[in-house]
N, C-alpha and C positions, 0 to 999 in steps of 0.2 A: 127473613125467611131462611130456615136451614135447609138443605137437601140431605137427607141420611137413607142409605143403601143397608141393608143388613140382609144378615139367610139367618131367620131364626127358627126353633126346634120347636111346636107344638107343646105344651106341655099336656097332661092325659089327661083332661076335659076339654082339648082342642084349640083354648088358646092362647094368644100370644102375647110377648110380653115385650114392650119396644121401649130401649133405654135412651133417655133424652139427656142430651148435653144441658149443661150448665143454668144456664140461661132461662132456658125452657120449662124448668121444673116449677117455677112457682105463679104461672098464669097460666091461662086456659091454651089450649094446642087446639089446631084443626089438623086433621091426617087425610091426606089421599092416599092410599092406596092401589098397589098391581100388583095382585097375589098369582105366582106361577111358582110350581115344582124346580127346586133347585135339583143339580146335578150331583151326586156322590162325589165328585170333583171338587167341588166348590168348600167341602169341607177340610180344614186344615189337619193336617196327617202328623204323627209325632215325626220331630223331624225338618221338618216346613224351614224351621229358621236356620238351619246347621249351613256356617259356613258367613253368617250374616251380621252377627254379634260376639264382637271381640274383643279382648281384655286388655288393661294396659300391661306393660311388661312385665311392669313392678307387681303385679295381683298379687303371688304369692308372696314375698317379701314382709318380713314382720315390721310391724305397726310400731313408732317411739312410743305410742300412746302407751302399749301394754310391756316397754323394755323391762321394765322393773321386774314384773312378773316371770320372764323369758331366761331371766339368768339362776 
């Protein structure tokens, strides 16, 4: 048994569209349900991650793979 939490968006015939991990996709599901209005909050804002996901030093550093090409 999975437990999955989501805030999903209606689509414009009303309904909804609930992605199932792995597992799940190739035998029958039973779903319960507790449908309640999420908060304008709740949705992720451009931005959300800044400050969370960071590079290694090297990022910008050219690649041996492409030296040949570089000179």
């Amino acid at each position: 048994m999975s437990t999955i939490t989501a805030i999903l968006e209606p689509d414009a015939d009303g309904s909804l569209h609930l992605p199932l991990p792995p597992e799940l996709r190739s035998t029958l599901v039973k779903v319960t349900a507790t449908l309640e209005a999420a908060s304008v909050a709740a949705r992720p804002r451009f931005g959300c991650l800044a400050g969370k996901i960071e590079l290694a030093p090297d990022f910008d550093e050219p690649l041996e793979d492409f030296k040949d090409y570089m000179e």
